[in-house]
DSSP file (Angstrom, degrees, kcal/mol; ACC not computed):
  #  RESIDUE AA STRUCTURE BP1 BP2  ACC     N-H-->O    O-->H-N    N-H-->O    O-->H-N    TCO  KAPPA ALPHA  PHI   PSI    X-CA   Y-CA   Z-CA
    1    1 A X     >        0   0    0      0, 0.0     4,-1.1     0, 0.0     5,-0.2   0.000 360.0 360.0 360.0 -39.4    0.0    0.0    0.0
    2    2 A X  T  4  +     0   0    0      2,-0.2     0, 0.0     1,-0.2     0, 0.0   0.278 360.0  58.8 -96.7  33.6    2.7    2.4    0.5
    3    3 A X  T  > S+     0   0    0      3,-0.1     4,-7.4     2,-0.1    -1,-0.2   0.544 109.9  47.0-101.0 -45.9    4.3    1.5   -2.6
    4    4 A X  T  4 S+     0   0    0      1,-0.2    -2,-0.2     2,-0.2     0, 0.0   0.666 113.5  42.7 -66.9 -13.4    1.2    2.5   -4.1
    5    5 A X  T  < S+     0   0    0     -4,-1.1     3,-0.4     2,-0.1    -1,-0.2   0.548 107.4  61.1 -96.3  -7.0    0.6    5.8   -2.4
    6    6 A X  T  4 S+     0   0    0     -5,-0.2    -2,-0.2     1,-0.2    -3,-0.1   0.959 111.8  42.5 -67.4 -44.9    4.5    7.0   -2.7
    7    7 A X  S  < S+     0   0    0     -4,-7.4     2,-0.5     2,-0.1    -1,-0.2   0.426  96.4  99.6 -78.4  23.6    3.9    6.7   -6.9
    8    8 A X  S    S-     0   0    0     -3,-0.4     3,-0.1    -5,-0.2     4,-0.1  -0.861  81.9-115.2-123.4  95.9    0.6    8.3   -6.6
    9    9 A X    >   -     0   0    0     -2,-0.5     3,-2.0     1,-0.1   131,-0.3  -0.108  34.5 -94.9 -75.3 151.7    0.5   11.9   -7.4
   10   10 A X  T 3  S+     0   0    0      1,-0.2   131,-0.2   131,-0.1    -1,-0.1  -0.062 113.4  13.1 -51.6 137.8   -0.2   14.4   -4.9
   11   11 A X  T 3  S+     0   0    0    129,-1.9    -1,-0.2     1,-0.3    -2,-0.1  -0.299 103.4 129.6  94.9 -47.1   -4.3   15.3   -5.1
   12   12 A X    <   -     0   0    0     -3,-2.0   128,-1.3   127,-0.2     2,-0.5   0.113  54.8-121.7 -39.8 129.8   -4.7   12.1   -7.4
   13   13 A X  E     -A  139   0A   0    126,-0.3   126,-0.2    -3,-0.1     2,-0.2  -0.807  17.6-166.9-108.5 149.5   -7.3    9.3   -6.9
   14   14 A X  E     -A  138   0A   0    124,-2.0   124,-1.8    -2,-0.5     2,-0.8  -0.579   7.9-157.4-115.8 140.9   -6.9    6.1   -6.4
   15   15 A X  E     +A  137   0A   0    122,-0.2     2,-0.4    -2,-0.2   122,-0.2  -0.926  27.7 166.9-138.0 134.0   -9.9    3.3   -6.6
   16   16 A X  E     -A  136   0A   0     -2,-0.8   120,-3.3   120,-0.8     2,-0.2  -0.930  12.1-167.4-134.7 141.3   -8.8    0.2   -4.6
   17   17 A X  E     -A  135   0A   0     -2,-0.4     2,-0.2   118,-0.2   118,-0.2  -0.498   3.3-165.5-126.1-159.1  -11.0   -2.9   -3.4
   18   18 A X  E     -A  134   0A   0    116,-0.6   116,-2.1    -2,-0.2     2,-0.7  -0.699  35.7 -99.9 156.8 134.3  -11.0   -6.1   -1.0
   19   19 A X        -     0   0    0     45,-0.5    47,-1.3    -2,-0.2   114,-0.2  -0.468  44.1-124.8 -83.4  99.1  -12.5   -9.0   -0.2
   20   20 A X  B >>  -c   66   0B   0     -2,-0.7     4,-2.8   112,-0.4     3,-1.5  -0.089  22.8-163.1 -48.2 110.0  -15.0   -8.3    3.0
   21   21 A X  H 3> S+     0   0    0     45,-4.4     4,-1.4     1,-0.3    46,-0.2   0.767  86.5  55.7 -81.9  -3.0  -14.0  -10.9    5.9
   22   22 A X  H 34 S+     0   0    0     44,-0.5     4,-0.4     2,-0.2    -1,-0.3   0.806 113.2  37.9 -97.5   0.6  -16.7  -10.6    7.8
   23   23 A X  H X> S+     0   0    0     -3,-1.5     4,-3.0   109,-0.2     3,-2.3   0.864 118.2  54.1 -81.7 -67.4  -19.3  -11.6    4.8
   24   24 A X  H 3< S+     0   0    0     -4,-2.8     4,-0.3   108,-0.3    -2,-0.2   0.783 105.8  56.7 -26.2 -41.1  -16.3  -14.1    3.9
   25   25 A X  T >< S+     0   0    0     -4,-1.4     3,-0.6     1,-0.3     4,-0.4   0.784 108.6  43.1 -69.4 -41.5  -17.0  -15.0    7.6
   26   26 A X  T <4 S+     0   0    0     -3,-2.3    -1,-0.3    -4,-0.4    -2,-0.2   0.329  92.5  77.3 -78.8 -27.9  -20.6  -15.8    6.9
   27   27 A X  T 3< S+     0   0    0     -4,-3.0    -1,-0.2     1,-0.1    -2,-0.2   0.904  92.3  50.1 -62.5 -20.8  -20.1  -17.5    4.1
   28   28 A X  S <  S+     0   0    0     -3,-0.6    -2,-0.2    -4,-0.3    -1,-0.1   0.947  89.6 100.2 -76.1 -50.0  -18.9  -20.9    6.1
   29   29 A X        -     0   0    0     -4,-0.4     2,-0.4     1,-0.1    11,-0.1   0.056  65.9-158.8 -50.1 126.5  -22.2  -20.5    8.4
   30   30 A X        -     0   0    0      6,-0.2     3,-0.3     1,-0.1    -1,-0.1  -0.777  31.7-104.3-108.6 168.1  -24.5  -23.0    7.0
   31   31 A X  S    S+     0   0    0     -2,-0.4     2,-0.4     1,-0.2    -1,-0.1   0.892 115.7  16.3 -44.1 -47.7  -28.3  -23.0    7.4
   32   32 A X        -     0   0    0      1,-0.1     3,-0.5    -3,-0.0    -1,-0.2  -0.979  66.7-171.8-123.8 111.0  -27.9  -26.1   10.0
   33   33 A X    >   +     0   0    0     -2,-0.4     3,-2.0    -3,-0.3     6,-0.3   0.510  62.6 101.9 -60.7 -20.9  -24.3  -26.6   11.4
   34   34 A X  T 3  S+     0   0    0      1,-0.3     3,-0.3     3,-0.1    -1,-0.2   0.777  72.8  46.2 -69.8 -17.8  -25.5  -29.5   12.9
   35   35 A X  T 3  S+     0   0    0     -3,-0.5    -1,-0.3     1,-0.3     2,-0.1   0.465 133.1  26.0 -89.3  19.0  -24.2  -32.2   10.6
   36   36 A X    <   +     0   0    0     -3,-2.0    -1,-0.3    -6,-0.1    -6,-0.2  -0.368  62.1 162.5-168.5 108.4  -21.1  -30.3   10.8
   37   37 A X  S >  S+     0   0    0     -3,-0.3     3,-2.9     1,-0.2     4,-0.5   0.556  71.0  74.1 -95.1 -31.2  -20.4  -28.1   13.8
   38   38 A X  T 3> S+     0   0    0      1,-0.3     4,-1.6    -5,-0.2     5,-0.3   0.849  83.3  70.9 -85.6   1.5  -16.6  -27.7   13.2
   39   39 A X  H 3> S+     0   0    0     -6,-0.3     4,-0.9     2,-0.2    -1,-0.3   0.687  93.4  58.2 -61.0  -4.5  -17.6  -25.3   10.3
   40   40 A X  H X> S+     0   0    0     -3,-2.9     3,-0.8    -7,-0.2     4,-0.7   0.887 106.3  47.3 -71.7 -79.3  -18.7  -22.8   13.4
   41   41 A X  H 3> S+     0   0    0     -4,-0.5     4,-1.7     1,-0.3     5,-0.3   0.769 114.2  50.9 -61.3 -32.6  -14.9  -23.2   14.6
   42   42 A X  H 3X S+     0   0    0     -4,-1.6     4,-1.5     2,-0.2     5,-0.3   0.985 110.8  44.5 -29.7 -66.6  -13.8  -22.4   10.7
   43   43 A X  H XX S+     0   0    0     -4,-0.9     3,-1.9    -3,-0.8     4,-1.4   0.945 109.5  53.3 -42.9 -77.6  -15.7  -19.6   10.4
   44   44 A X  H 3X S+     0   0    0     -4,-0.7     4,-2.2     1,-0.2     6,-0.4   0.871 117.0  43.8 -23.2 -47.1  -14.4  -18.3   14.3
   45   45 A X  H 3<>S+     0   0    0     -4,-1.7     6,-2.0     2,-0.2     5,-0.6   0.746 115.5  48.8 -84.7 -14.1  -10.3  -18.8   12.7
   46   46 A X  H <<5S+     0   0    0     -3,-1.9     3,-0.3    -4,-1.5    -2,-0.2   0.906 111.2  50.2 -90.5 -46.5  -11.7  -17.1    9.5
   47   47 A X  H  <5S+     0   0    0     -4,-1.4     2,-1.7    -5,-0.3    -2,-0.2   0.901 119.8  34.1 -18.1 -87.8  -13.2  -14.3   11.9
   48   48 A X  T  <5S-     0   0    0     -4,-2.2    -1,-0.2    -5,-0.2    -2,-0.1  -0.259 117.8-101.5 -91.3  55.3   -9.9  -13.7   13.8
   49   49 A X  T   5S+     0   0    0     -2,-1.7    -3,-0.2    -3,-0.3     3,-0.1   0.535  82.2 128.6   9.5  35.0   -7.4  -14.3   11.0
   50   50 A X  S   <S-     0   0    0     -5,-0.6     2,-0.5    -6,-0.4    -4,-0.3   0.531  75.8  -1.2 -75.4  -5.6   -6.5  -17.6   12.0
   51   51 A X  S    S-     0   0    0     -6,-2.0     2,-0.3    -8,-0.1    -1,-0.1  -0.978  70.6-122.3-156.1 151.3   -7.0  -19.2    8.8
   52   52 A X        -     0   0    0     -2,-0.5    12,-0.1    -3,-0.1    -6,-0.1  -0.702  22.8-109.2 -92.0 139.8   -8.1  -18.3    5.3
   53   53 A X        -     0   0    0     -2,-0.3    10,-1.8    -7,-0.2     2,-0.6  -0.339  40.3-119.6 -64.9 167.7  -10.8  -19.5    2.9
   54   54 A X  B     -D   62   0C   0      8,-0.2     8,-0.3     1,-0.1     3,-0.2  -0.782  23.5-170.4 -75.8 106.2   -9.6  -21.3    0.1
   55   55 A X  S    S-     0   0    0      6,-3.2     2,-0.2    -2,-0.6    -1,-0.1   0.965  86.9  -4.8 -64.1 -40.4  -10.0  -20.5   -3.8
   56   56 A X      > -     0   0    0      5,-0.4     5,-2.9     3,-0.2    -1,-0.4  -0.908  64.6-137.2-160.1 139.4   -8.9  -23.6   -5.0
   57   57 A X  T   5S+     0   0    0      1,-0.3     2,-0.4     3,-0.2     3,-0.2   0.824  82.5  55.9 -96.1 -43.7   -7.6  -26.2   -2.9
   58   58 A X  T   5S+     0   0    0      1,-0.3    -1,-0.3     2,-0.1     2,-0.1  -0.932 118.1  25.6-139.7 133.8   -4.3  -27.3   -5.4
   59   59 A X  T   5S-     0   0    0     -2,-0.4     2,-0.8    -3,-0.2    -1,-0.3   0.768 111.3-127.6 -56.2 163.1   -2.8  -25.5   -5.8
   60   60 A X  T   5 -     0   0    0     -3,-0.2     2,-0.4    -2,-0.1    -3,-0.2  -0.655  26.9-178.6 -61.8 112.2   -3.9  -23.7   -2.6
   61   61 A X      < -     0   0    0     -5,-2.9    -6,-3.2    -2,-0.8     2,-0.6  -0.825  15.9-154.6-102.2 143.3   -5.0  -19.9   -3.4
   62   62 A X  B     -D   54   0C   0     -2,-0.4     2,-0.3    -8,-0.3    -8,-0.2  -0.927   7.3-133.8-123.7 144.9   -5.9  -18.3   -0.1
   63   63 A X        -     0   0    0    -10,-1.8     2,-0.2    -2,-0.6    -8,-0.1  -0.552  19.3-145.1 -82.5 154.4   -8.5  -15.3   -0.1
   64   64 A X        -     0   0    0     -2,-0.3   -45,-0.5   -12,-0.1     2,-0.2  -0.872  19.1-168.0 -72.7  75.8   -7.4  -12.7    1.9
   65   65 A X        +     0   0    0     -2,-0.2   -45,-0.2   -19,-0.2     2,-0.2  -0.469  14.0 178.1-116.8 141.8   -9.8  -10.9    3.7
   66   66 A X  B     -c   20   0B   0    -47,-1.3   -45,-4.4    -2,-0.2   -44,-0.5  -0.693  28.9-110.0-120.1-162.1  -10.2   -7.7    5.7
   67   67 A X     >> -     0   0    0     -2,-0.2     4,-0.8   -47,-0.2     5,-0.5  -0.859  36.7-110.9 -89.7 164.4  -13.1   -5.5    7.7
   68   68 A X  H >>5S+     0   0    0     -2,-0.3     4,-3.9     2,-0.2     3,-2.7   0.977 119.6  56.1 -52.1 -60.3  -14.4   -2.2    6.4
   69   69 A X  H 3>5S+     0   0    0      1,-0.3     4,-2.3     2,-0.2     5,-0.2   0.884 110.6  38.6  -7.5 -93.8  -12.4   -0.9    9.6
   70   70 A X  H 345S+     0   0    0      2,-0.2     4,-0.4     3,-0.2    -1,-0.3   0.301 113.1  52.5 -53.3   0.7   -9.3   -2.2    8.9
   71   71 A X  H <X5S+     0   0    0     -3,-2.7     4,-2.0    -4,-0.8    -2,-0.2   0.540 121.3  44.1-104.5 -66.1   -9.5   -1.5    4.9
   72   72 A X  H  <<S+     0   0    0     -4,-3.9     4,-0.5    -5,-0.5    -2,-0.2   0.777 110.7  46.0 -54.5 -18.0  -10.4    2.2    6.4
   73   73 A X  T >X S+     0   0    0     -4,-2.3     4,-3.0    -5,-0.3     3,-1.7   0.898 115.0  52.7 -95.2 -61.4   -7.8    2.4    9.0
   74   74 A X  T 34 S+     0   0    0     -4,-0.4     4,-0.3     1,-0.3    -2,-0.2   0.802 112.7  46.4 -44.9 -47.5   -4.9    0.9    6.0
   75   75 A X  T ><>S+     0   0    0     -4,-2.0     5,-2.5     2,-0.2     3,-1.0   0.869 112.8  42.8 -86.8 -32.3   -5.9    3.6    3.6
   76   76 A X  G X45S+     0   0    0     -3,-1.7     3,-5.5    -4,-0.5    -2,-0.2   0.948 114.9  57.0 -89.2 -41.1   -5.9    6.7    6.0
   77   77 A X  G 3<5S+     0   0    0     -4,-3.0    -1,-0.3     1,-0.3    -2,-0.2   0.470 102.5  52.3 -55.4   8.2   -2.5    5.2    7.5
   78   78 A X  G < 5S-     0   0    0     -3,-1.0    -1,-0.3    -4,-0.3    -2,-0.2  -0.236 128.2 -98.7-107.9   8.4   -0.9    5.2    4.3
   79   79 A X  T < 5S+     0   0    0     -3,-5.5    62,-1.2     1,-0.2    -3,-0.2   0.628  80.5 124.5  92.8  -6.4   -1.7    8.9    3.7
   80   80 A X  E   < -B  140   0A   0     -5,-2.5     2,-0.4    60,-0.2    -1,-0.2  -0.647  51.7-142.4-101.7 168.9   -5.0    8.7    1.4
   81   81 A X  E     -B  139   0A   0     58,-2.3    58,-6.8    -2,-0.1     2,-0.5  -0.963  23.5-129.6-127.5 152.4   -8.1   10.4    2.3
   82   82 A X  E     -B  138   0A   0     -2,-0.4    56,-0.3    56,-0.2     3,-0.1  -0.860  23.5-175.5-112.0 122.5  -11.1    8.1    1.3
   83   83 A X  E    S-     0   0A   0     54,-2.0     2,-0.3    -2,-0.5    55,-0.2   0.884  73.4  -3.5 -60.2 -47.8  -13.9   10.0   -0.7
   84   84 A X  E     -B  137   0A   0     53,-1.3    53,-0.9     2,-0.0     2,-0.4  -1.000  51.0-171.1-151.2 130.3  -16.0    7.0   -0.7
   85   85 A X  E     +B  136   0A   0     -2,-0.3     2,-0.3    51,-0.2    51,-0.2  -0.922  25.4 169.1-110.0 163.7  -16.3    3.3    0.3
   86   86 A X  E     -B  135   0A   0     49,-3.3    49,-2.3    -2,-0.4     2,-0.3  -0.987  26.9-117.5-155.6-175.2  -19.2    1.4   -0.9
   87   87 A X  E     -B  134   0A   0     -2,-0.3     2,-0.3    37,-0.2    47,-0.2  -0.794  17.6-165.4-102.0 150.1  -20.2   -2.1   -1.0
   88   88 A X  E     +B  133   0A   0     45,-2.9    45,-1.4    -2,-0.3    44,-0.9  -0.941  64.9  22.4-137.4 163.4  -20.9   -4.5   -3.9
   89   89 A X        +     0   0    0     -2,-0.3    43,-1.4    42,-0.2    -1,-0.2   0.932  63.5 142.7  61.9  46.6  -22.6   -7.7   -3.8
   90   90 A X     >  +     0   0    0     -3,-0.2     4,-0.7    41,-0.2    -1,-0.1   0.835  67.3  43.4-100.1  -6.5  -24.5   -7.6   -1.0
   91   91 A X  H  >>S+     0   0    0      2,-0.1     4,-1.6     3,-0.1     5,-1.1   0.959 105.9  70.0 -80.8 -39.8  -28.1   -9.5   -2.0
   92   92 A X  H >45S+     0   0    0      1,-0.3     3,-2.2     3,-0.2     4,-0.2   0.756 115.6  15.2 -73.5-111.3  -25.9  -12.4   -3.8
   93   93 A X  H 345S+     0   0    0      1,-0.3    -1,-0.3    -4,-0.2    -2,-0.1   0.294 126.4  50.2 -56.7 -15.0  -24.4  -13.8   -0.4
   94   94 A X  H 3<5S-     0   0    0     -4,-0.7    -1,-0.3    -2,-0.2    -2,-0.2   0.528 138.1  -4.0 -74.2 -27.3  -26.3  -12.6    2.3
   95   95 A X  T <<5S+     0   0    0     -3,-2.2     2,-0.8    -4,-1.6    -3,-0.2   0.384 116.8  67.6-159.7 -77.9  -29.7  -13.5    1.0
   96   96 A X      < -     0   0    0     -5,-1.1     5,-0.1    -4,-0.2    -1,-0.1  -0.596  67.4-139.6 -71.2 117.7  -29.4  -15.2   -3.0
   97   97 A X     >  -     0   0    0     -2,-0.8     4,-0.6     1,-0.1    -3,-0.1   0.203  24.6-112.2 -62.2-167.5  -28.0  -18.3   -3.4
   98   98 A X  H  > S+     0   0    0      2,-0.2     4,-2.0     3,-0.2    -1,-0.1   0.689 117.5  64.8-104.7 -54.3  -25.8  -19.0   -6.2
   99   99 A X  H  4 S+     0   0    0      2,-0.2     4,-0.2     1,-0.2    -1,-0.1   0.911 110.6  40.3 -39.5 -54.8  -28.7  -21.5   -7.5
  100  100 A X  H >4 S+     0   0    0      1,-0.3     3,-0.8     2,-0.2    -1,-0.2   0.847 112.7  50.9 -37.4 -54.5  -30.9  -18.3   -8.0
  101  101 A X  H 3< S+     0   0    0     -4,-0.6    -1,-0.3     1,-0.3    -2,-0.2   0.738 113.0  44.0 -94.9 -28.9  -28.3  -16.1   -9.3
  102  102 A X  T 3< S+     0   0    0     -4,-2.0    -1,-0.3    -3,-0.1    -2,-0.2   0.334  80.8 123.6 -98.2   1.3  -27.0  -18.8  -12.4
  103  103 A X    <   -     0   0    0     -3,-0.8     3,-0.1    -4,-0.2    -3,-0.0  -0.405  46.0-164.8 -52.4 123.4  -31.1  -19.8  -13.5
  104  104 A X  S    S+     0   0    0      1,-0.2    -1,-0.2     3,-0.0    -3,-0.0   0.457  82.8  64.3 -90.5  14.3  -31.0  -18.9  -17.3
  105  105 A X  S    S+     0   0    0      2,-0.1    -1,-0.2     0, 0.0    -2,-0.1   0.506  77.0 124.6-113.8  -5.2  -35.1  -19.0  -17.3
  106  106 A X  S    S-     0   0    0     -6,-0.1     2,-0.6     1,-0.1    -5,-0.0  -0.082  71.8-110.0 -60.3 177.9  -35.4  -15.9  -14.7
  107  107 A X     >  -     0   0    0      1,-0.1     4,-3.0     4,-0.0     5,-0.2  -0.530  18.3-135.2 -97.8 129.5  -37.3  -13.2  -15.9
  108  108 A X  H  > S+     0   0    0     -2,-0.6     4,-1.8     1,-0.2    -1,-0.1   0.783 110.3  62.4 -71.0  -8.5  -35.1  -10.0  -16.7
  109  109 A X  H  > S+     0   0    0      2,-0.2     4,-1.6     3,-0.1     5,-0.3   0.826 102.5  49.4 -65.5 -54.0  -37.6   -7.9  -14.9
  110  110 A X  H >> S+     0   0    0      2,-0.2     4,-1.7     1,-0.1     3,-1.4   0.977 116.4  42.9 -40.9 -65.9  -36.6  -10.1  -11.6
  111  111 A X  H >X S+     0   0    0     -4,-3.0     4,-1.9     1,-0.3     3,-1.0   0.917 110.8  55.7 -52.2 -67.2  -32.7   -9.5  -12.2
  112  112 A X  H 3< S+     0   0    0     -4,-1.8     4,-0.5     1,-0.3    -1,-0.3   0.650 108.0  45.6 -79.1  -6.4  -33.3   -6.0  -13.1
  113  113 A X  H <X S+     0   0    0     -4,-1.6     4,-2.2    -3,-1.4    -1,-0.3   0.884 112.7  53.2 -85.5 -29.3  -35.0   -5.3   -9.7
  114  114 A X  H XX>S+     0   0    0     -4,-1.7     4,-1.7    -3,-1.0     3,-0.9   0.987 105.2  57.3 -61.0 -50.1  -32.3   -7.2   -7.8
  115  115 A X  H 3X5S+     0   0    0     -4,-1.9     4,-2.7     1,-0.2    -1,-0.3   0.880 107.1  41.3 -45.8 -30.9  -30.1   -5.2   -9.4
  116  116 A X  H 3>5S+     0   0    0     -4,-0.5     4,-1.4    -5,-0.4    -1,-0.2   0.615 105.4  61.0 -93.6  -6.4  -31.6   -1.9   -8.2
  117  117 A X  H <X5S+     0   0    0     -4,-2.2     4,-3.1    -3,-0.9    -2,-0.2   0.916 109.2  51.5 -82.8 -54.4  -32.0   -3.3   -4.8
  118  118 A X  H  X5S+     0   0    0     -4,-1.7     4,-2.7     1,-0.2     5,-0.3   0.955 113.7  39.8  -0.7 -88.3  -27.8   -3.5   -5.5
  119  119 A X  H  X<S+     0   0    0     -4,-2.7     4,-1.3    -5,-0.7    -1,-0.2   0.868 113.2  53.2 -52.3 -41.8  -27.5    0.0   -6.5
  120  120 A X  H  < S+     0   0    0     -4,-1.4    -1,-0.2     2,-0.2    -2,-0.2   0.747 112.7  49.9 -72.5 -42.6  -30.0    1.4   -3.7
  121  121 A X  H >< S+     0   0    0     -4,-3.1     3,-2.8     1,-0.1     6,-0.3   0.996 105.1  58.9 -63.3 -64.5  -27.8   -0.6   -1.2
  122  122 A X  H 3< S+     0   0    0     -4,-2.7    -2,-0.2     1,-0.3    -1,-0.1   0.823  98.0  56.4 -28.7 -45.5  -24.4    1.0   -2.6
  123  123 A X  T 3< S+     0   0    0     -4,-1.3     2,-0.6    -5,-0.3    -1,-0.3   0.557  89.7  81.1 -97.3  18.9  -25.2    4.3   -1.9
  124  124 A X    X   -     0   0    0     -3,-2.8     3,-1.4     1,-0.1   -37,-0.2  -0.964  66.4-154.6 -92.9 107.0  -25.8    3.8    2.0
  125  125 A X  G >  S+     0   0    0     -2,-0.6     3,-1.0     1,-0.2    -1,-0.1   0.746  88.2  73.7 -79.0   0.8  -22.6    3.8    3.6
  126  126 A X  G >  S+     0   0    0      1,-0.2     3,-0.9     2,-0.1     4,-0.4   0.766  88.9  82.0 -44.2 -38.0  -23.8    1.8    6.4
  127  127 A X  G <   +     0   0    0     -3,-1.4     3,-0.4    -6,-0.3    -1,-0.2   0.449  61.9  75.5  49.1 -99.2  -23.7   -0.6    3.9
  128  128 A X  G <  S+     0   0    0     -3,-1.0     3,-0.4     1,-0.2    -1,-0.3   0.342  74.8  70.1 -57.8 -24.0  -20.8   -1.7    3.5
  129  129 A X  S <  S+     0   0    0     -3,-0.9    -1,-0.2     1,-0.1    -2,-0.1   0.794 107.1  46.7 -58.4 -49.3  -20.3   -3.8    6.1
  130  130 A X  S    S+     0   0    0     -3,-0.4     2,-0.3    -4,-0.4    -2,-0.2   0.577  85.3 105.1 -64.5 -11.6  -22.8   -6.2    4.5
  131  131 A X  S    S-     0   0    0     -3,-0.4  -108,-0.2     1,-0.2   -42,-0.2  -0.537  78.0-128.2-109.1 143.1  -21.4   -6.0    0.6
  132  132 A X  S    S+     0   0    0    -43,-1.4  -112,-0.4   -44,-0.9  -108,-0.3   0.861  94.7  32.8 -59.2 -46.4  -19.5   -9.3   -0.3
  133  133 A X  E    S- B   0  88A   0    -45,-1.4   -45,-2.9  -114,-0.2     2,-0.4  -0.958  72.1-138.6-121.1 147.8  -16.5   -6.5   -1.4
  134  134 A X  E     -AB  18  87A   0   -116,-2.1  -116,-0.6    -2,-0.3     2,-0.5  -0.776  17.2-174.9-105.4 124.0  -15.4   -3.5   -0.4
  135  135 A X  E     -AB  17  86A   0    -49,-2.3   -49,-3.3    -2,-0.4     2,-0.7  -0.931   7.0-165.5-125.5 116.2  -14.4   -0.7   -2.8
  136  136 A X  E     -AB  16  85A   0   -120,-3.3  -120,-0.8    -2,-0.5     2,-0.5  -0.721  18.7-157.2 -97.0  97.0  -12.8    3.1   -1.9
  137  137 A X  E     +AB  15  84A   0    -53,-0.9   -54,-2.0    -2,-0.7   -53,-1.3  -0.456  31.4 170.4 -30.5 101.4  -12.4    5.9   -3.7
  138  138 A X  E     -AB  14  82A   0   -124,-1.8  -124,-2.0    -2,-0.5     2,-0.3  -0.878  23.8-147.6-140.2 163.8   -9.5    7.6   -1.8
  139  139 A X  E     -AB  13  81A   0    -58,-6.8   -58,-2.3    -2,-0.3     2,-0.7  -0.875  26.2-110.3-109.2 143.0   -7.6   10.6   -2.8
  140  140 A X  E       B   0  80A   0   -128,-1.3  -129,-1.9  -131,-0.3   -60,-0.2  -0.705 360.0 360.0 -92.6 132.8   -3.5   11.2   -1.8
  141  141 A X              0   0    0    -62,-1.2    -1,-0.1    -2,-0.7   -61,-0.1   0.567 360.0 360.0 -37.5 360.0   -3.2   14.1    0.9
């Protein structure tokens, strides 16, 4: 990050993202844990940056996750001042599964409302906490 704000000319903006860990966090939780409870202690290590999810298992790619906090605290300690965060993706993991979201017979009327339910969320930064990724706008000081 401070490679990226040293080459970054003064006044300039910058538009930088990051994979939200506490949606990431939620992602493990399944509707009933009970035929597997040790995904709660996954989740918990996932949570406190004892372990990472997986992309792909071999090779192993590990996600990398932060909280809006910490993505906000990294950017102003590195010198940028943040215009904007916002969230994306937040109905797709929070609420519609992946079964939903790949149907080719939904109605484009459906999509297009999720899609505005999308946008309508994005511009609440409260937000953000909820959006599968986190994107800032930030400026250098």
């Amino acid at each position: 990050m401070s490679e990226l704000v040293r080459v970054l000319k003064r006044n300039a903006r910058i538009i930088l993202s990051a994979q939200n860990r506490l949606v990431q966090t939620m992602a493990h939780l399944p509707g009933d844990p009970t035929p597997n409870p040790e995904i709660l202690q996954k989740a918990y290590n996932v949570l406190q940056r004892q372990e990472h999810s997986m992309l792909s298992q071999e090779p192993p790619i590990k996600i990398h996750t932060i909280t809006p906090d910490e993505f906000r605290s990294l950017l102003e300690r590195n010198g940028l001042e943040i215009e904007r965060m916002v969230s994306k993706g937040v109905t797709m993991p929070l609420r519609f599964g992946q079964e939903f979201m790949m149907k080719a017979d939904t109605q484009a009327e459906l999509f297009s409302n999720v899609l505005k339910l999308e946008l309508a969320f994005s511009e609440l930064s409260d937000s953000v906490a909820l959006g599968g990724h986190i994107q800032a706008i930030a400026r250098k000081k």
